[in-house]
C-alpha positions as CSV (number, residue, x, y, z in Angstrom):
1,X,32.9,8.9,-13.4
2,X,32.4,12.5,-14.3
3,X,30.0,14.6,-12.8
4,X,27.3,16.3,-15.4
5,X,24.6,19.1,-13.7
6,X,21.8,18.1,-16.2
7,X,19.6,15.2,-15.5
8,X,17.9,13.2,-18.5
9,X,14.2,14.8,-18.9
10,X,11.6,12.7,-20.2
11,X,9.6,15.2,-22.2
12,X,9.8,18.9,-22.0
13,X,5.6,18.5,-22.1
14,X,4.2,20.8,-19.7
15,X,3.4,19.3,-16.1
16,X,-0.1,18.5,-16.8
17,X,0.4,16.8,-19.6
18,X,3.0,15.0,-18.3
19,X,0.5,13.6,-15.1
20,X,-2.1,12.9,-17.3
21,X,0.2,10.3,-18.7
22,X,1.1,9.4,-15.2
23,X,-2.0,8.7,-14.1
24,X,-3.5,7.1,-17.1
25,X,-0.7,4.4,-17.6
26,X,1.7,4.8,-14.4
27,X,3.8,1.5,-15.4
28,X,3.9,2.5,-19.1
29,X,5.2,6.0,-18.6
30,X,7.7,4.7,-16.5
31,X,8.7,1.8,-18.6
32,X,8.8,4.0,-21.8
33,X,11.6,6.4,-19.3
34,X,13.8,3.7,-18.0
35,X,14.0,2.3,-22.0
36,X,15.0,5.7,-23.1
37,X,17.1,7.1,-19.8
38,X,18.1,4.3,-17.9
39,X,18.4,4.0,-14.0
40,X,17.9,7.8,-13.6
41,X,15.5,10.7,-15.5
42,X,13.7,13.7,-14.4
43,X,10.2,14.6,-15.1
44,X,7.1,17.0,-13.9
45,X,4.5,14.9,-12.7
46,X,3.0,17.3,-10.8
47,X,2.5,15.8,-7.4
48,X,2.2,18.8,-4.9
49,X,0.6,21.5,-7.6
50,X,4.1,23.5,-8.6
51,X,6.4,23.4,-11.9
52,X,8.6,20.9,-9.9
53,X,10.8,18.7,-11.1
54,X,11.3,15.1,-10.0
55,X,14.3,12.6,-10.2
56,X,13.0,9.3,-10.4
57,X,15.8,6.2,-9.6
58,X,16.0,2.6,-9.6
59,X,19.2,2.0,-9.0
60,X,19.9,0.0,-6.1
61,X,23.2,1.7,-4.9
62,X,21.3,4.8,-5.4
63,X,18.7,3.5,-3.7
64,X,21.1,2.6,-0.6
65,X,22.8,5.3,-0.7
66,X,19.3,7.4,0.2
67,X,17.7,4.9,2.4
68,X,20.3,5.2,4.6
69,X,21.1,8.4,4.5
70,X,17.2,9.4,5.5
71,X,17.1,12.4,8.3
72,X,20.7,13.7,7.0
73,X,21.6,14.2,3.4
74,X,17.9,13.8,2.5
75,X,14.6,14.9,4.7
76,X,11.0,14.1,3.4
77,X,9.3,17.6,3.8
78,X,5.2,17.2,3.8
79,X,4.5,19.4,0.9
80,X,5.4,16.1,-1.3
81,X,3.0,14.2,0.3
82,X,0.1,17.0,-0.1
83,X,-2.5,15.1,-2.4
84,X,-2.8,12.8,0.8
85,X,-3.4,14.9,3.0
86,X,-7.0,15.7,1.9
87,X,-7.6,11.4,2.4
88,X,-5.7,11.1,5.3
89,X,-4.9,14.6,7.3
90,X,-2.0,17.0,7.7
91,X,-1.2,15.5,11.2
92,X,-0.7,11.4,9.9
93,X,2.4,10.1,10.3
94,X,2.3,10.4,6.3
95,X,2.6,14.1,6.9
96,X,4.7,14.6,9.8
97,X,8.5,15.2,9.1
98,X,11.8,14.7,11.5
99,X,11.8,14.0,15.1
100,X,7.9,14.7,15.1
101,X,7.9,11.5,12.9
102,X,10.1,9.1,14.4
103,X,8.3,9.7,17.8
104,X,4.8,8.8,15.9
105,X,6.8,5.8,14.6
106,X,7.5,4.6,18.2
107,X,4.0,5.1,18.9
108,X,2.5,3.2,16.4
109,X,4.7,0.1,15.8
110,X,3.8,-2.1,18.9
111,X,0.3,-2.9,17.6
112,X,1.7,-4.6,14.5
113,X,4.1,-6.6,16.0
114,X,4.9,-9.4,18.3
115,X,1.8,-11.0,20.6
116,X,-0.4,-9.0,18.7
117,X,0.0,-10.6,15.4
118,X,-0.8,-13.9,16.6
119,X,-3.9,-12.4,17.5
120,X,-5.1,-11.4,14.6
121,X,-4.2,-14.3,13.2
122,X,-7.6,-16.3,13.6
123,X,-9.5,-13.3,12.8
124,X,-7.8,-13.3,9.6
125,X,-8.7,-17.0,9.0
126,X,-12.1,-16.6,10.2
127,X,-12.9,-13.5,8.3
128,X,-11.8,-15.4,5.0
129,X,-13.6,-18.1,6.0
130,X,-17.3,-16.2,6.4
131,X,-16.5,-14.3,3.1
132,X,-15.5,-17.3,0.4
133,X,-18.5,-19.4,2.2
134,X,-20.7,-17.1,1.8
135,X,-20.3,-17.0,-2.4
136,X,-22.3,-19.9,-3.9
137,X,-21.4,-22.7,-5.8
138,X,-20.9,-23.0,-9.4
139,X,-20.8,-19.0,-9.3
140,X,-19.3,-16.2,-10.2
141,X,-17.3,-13.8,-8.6
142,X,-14.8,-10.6,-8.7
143,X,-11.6,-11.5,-6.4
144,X,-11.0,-7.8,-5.6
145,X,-14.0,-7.2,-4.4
146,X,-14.1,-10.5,-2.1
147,X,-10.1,-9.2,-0.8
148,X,-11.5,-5.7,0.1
149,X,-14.2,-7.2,2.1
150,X,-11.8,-9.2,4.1
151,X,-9.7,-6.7,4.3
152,X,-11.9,-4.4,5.5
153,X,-13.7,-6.3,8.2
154,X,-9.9,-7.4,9.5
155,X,-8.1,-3.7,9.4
156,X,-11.5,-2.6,11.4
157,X,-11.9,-5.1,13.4
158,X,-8.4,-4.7,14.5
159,X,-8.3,-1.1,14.5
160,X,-11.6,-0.7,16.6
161,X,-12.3,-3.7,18.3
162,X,-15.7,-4.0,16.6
163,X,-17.0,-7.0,15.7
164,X,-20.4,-6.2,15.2
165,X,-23.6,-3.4,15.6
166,X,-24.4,-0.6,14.3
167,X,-20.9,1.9,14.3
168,X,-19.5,-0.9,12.6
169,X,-22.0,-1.2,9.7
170,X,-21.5,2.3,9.2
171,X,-17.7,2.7,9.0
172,X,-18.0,-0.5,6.7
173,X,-20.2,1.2,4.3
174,X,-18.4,4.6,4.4
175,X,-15.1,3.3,4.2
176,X,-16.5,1.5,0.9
177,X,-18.0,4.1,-0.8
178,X,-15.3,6.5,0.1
179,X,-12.8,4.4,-1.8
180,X,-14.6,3.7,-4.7
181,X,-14.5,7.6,-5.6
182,X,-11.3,7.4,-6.3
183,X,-11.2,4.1,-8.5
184,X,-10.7,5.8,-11.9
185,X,-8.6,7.3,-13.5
186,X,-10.5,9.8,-14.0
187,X,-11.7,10.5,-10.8
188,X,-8.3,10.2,-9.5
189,X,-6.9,13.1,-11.6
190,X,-9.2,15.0,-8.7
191,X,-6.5,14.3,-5.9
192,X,-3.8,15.9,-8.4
193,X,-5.2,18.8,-10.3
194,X,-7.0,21.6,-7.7
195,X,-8.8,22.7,-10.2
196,X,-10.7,20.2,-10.5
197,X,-11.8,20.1,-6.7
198,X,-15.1,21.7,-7.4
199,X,-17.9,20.7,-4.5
200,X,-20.8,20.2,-7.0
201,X,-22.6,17.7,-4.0
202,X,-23.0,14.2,-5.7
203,X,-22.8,15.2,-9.3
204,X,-19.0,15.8,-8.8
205,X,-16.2,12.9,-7.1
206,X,-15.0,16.0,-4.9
207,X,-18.3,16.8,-3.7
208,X,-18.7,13.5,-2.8
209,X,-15.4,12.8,-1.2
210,X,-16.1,16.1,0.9
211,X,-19.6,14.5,2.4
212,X,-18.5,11.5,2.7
213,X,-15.2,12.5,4.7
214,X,-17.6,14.5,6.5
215,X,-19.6,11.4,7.7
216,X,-16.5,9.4,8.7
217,X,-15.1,12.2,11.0
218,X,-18.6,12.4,12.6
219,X,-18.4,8.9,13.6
220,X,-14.4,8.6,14.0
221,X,-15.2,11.7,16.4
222,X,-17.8,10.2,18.3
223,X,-16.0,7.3,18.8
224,X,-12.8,8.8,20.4
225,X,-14.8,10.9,22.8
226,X,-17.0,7.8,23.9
227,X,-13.9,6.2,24.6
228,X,-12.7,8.9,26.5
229,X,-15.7,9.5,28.7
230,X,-15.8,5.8,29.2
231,X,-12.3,4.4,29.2
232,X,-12.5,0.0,29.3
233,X,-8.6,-0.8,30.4
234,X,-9.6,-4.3,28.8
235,X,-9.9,-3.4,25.3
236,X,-6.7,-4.4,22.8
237,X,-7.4,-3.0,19.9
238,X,-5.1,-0.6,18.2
239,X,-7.7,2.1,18.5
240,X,-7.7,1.7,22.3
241,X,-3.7,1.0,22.7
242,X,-2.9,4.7,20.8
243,X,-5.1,6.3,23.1
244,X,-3.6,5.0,26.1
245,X,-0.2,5.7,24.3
246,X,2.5,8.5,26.1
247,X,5.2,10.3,23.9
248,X,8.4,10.6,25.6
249,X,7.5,13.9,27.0
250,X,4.4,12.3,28.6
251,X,1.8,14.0,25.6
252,X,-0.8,12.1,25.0
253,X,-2.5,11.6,21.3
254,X,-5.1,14.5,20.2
255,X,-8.4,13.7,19.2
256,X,-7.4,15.0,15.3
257,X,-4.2,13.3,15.8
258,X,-6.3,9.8,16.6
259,X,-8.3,11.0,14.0
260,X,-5.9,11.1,11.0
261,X,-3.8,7.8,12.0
262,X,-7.6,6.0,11.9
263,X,-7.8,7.0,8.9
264,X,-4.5,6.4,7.6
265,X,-4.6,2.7,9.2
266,X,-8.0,2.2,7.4
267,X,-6.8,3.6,4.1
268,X,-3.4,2.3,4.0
269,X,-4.8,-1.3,5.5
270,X,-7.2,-2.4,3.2
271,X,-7.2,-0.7,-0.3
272,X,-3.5,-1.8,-0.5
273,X,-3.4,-5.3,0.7
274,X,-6.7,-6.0,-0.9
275,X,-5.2,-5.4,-3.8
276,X,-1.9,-7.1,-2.8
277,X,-3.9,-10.3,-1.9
278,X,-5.8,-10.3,-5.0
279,X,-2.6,-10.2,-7.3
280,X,-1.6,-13.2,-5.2
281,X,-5.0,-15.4,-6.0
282,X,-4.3,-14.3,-9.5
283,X,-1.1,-15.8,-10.0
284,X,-1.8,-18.7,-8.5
285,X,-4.6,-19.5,-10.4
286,X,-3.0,-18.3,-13.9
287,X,0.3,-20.3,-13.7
288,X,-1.3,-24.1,-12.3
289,X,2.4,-25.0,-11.5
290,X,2.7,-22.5,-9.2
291,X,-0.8,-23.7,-7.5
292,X,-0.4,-27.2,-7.7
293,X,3.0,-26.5,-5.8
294,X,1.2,-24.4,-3.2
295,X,-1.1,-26.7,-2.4
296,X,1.4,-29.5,-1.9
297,X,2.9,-27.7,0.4
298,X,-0.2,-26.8,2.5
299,X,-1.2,-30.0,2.0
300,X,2.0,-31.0,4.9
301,X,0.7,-28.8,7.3
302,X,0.3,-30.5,10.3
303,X,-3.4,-30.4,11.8
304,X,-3.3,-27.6,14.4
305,X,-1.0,-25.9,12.5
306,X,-1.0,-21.9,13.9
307,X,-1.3,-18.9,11.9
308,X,2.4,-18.6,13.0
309,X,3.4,-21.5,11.6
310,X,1.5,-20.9,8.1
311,X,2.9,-17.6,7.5
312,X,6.5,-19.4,7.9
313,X,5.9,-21.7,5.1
314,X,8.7,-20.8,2.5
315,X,6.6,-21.6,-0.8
316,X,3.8,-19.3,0.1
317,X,6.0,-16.6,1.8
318,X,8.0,-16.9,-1.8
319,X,4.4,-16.9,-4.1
320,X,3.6,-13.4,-1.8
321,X,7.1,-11.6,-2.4
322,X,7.0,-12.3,-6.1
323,X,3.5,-11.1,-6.0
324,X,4.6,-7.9,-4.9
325,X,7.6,-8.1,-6.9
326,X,6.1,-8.3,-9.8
327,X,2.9,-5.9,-9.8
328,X,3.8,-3.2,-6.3
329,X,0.9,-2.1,-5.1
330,X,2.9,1.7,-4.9
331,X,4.9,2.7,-7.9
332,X,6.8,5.3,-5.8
333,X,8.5,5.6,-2.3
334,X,7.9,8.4,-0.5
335,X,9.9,11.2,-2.1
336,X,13.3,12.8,-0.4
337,X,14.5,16.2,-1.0
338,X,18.1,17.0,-0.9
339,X,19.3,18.6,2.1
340,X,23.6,18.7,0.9
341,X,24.3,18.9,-2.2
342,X,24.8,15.2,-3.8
343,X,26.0,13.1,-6.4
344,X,24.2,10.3,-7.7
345,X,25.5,8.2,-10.3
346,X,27.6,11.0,-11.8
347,X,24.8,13.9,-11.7
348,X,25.2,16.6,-9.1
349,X,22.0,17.2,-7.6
350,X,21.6,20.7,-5.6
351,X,20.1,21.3,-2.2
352,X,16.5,21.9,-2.8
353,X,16.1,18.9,-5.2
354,X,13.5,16.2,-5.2
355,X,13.9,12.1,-5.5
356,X,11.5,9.5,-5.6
357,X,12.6,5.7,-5.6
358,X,10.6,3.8,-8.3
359,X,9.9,0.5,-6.5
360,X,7.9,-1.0,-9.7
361,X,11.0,-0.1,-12.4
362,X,13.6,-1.9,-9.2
363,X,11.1,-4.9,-9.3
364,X,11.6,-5.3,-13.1
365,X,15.4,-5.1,-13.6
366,X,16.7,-7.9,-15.7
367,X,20.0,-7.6,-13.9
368,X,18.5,-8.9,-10.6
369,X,15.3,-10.8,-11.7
370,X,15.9,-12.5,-15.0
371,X,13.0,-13.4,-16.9
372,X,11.5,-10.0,-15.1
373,X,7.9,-10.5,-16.8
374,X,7.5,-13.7,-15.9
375,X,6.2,-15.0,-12.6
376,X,8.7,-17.4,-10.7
377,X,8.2,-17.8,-6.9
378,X,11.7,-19.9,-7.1
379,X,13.9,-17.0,-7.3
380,X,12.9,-16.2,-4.0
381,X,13.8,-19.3,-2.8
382,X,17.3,-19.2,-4.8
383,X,18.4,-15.7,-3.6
384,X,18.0,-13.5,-0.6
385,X,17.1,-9.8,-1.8
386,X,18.3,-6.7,0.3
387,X,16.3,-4.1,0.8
388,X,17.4,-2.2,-2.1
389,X,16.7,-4.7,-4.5
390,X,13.1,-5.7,-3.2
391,X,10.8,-2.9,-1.3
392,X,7.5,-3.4,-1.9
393,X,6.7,-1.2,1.5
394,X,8.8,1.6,0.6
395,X,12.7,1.7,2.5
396,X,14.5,3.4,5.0
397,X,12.5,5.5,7.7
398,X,9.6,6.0,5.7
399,X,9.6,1.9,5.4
400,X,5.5,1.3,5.8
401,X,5.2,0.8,9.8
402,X,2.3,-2.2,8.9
403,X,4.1,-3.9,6.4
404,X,4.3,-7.0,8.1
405,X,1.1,-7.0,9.5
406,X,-0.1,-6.5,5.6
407,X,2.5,-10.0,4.7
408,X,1.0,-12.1,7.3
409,X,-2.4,-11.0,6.2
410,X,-1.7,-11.8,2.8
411,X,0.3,-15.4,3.4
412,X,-3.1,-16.8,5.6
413,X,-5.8,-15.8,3.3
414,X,-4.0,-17.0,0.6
415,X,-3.3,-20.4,2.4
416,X,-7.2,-20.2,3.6
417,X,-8.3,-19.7,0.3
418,X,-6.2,-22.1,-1.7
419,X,-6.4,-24.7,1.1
420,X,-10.4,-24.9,1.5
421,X,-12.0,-24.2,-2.0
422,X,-11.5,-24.7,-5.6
423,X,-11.5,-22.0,-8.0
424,X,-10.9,-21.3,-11.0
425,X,-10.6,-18.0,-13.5
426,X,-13.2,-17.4,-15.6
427,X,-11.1,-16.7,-18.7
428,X,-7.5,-16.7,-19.2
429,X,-6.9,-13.3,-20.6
430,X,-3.6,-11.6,-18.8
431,X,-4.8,-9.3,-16.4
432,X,-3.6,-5.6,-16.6
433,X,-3.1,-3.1,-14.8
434,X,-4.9,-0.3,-13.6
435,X,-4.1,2.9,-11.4
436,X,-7.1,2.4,-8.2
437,X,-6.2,5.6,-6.4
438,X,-2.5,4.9,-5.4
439,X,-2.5,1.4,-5.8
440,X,-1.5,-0.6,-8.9
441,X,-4.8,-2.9,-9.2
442,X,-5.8,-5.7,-11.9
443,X,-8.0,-4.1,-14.5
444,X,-10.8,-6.2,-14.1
445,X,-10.6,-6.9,-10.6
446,X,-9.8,-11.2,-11.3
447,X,-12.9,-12.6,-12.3
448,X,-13.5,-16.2,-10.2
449,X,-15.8,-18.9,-10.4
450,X,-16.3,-20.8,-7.1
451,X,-16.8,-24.4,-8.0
């Protein structure tokens, strides 16, 4: 194959311009690309404030080819993660690059894996349980809110240990408003464009972020030190098991290091598998094949069947992946930058430049999912996908540490839900998409009736 210097661009618009169509209609802008470019393009969606320009691929050698080659021929510098950094801090694993990374990786993998997960198992069940009783008969209802509430209570309730009183009715309510800011569009444009980060106090999203953030690191604070001045050796929660956490150099966690993985926890384990779920009840209440064929399958579940045991059945796991197949709740992996110079599928990229996978543009490839816009749980039941073809959590060392605490969460209230009450849509209309800060989200949130 010969080897061409010039990548494909997909406008010459200016950067603005070319986020604004970004973040108004993510999948479109992409879709529109791939038609005219193919499995490579470049563009300047301008996500850390320069004139930058990105390579976006879908390609799954391609995609190989830089998963495995993370920490070598490609780094992930925290500049390209800078519009996070004002949600989550500069010291969150998000942020941190190299060694510095994979020793926060060691540090926060145990509590989503293993013994622990069994634990949270029942909370998850009973936590759907209190939410879908608690919406009365013959009513209304909007699914994403119902998923964020689970969600919620479960990622801070694990996180924390709190089950009840008043810290936890706070970070509940904070954590709920601070999330809405962002749920537009519109407001979202704020993370991208510093310009538009004016503190105006409530009449402005940024003022609003800035108080609100203010409030949640008043009480994450106050937390940590309470904790420290009285340390309970009892408590399990993740919260508890990071403080008590060493490096390999003996260090322990700071408090604005505890600070910013809270927060990237809470942010990164609830808005995104909220919305994850609530694909999920979607589809499964859309297509009635592909319900009645769940609940046949639940329906075989022995009596004391564990959490465990549910989250192995193959039907559901299948109606999850192609959930997330089909609708990612991230468009992007994190990006790469080029530390060799490179060749990728007959362009020569120089040392300097930037990549981002395109998880949502992989998903839909005819060549590996036939029938891409359909919804058909069987092909994960017919075919084993790598982990270049499906990534739903992102691939190689920046793989999403609680992605399979976010699966299992997703596989038991779906089971809980489907297995105890009868639902139904209340109208038929596809559901679209809609950017809900970084998270690909139904337009209308799935409106339910509970019958």
């Amino acid at each position: 194959m010969a080897t061409h210097s010039i990548i494909p661009r997909v406008s010459k618009a200016p950067s603005f311009f070319q986020t604004i169509q970004w973040i108004r209609d993510p999948t479109g802008f992409m879709e529109r690309a791939a038609k005219c470019h193919g499995d490579i393009f470049a563009t300047k969606i301008n996500l850390n404030r320069d004139d930058s320009v990105f390579v976006i691929v879908s390609n799954p050698q391609v995609l190989q080819q830089i998963f495995t080659k993370d920490g070598h021929e490609f780094s992930t510098p925290s500049k390209f993660n800078q519009p996070l950094s004002m949600l989550l801090g500069d010291t969150s694993i998000v942020m941190l690059e190299g060694d510095a990374h994979k020793k926060r990786r060691k540090l926060l993998i145990p509590p989503f894996h293993g013994e622990r997960m069994k634990a949270y198992g029942e909370l998850i069940i009973k936590l759907t349980k209190q939410v879908f009783d608690a919406i009365p008969q013959n009513s209304n209802f909007i699914a994403h809110s119902k998923m964020q509430s689970i969600s919620l209570q479960v990622i801070i309730q694990a996180v924390f240990g709190f089950y009840e009183g008043k810290r936890y009715q706070e970070i509940k309510q904070l954590l709920i408003t601070w999330l809405d800011i962002f749920s537009s569009p519109l407001t979202n444009s704020v993370i991208f464009f510093s310009f538009l980060q004016w503190d105006l106090g409530d009449w402005s999203p940024w003022g609003k972020f800035i108080k609100l953030r203010q409030q949640i690191d008043k009480l994450l604070y106050t937390e940590i030190s309470d904790r420290r001045t009285y340390p309970d050796s009892s408590r399990t929660d993740i919260l508890s098991l990071l403080m008590s956490a060493k490096d390999e150099t003996g260090n322990y966690l700071s408090d604005q290091e505890l600070r910013d993985e809270l927060l990237t926890l809470l942010f990164a384990g609830h808005e995104t598998t909220a919305t994850a779920m609530t694909w999920s009840l979607y589809w499964t209440h859309y297509l009635p094949k592909v319900r009645e064929k769940l609940l046949q399958e639940l329906s075989g579940l022995h009596s004391n069947a564990s959490p465990v045991d549910i989250a192995k059945l193959p039907y559901l796991t299948a109606v999850c992946q192609e959930s997330l197949r089909i609708y990612p709740v991230s468009m992007l992996t994190v990006a790469r930058k080029v530390e060799k110079p490179v060749e990728l599928m007959g362009y020569h990229l120089e040392v300097g430049s930037t990549i981002f996978g395109c998880i949502y543009l992989t998903h839909q490839r005819e060549d590996i999912y036939p029938d891409h816009e359909q919804f058909k749980p069987e092909r994960f039941l017919e075919k084993k996908f790598n982990s270049y073809e499906f990534f739903p959590f992102g691939g190689g060392a920046r793989r999403c540490i609680g992605a399979a605490f976010s699966e299992f969460e997703m596989k038991l209230v779906l089971a809980t839900i489907m297995s105890n009450y009868k639902l139904n849509l209340a109208n038929f209309n596809p559901e679209k998409i809609k950017r809900r800060s970084i998270a690909l989200a139904p337009a209308t949130g799935v409106k339910m009736v509970k019958k």
